[in-house]
C-alpha positions as CSV (number, residue, x, y, z in Angstrom):
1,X,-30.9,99.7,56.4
2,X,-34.2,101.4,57.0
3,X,-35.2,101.0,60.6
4,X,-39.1,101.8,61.8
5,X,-39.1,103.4,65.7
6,X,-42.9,103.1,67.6
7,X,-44.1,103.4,70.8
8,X,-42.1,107.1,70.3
9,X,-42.6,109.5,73.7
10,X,-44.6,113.1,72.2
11,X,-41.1,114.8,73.2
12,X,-38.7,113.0,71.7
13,X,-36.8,114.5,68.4
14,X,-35.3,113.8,65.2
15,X,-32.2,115.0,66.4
16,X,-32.5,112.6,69.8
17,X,-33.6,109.8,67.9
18,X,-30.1,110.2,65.7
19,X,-28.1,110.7,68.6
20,X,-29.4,107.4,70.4
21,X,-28.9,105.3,67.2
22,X,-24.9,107.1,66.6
23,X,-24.0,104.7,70.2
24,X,-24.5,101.8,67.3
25,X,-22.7,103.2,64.3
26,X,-23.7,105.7,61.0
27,X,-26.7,106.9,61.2
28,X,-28.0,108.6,57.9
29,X,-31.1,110.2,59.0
30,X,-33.6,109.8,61.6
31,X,-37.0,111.7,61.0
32,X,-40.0,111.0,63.8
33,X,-43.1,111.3,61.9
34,X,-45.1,114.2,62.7
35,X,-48.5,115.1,62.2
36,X,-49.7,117.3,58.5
37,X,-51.6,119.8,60.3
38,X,-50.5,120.3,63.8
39,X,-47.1,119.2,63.3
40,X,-47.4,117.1,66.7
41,X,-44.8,114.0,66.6
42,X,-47.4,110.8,65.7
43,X,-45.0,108.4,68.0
44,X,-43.2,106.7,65.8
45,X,-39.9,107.3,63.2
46,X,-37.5,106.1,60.7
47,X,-33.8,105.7,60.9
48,X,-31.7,105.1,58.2
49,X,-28.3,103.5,58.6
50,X,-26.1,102.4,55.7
51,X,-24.2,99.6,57.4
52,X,-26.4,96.5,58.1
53,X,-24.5,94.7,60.9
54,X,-24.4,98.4,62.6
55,X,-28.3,98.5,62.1
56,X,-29.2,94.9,63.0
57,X,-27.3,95.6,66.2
58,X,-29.3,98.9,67.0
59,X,-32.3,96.9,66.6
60,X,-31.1,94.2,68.9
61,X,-30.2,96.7,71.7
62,X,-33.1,99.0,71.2
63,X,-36.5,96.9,70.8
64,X,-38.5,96.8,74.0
65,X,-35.5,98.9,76.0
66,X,-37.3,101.9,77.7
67,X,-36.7,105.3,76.4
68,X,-38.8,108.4,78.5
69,X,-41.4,106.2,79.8
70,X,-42.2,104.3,77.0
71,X,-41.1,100.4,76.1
72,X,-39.9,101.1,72.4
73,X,-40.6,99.1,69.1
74,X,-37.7,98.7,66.7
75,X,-37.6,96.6,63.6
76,X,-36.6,97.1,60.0
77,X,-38.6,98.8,58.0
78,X,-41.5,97.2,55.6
79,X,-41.4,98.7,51.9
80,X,-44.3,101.4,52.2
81,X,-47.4,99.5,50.3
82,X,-49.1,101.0,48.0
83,X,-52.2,102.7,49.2
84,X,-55.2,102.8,47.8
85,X,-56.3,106.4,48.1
86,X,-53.1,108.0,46.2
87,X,-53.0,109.1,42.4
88,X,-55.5,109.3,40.9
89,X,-58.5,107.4,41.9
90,X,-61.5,110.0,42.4
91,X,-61.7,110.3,46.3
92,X,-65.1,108.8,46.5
93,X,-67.4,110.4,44.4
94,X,-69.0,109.4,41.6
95,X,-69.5,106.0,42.8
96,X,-73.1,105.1,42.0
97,X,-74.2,103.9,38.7
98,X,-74.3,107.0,36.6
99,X,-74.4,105.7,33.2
100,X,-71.0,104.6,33.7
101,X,-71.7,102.2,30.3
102,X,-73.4,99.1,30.1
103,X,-77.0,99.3,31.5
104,X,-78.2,102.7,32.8
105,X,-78.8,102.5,36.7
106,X,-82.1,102.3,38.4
107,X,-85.2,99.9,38.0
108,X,-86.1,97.1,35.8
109,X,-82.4,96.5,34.9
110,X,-83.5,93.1,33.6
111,X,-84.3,94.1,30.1
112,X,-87.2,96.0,28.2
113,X,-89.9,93.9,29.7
114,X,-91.1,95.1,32.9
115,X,-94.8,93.1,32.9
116,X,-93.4,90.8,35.7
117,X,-91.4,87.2,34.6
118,X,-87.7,86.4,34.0
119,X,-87.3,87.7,30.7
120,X,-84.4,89.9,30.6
121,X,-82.2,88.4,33.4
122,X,-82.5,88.7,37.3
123,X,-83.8,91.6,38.6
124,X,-81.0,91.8,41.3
């Protein structure tokens, strides 16, 4: 069972997190979440333990109990979505409408007649 920790205290460890969650049975891993470039913890963590009753009862003892000043948040873990900014994709540019097919971009989009009327289509 994959258990998600929030509300973490800045201080607090992998290897605390672990020891916390062993007072409730196996604990595969436990890895707080820390930040790419300062390497600061981001307050929260995962904790993986392979028996679910064991889990399920971590949860039950640990959600909203107080740990270094802070009133924790424990809950199984959601499948991590799929996000919209990984592989592949572009990052952004090339969004605007260069001759990307179909019509090319700017003015009088609404055919070859540009004397004024409808006949080509909307102009917007």
């Amino acid at each position: 069972m994959n258990i998600y920790v929030a509300n973490l205290s800045y201080k607090i460890q992998s290897e605390d997190l672990k020891e916390i969650f062993q007072e409730y049975g196996t604990v595969e891993s436990a890895k707080v979440i820390t930040d790419h470039e300062t390497g600061k913890s981001r307050g929260f963590a995962f904790v993986e333990m392979p028996n679910d009753a064991e889990g399920e009862e971590a949860i039950n003892q640990l959600n909203k109990a107080e740990l270094d000043g802070k009133v924790l948040t424990v809950n199984v873990a959601k499948p991590k979505a799929p996000s919209a900014n990984r592989g592949g994709g572009g990052g952004g540019f090339n969004r605007g409408g260069f001759n990307k097919g179909g019509s090319g971009g700017g003015y009088n989009r609404g055919g070859g007649n540009d004397r004024g009327g409808r006949s080509g289509g909307s102009r917007y």
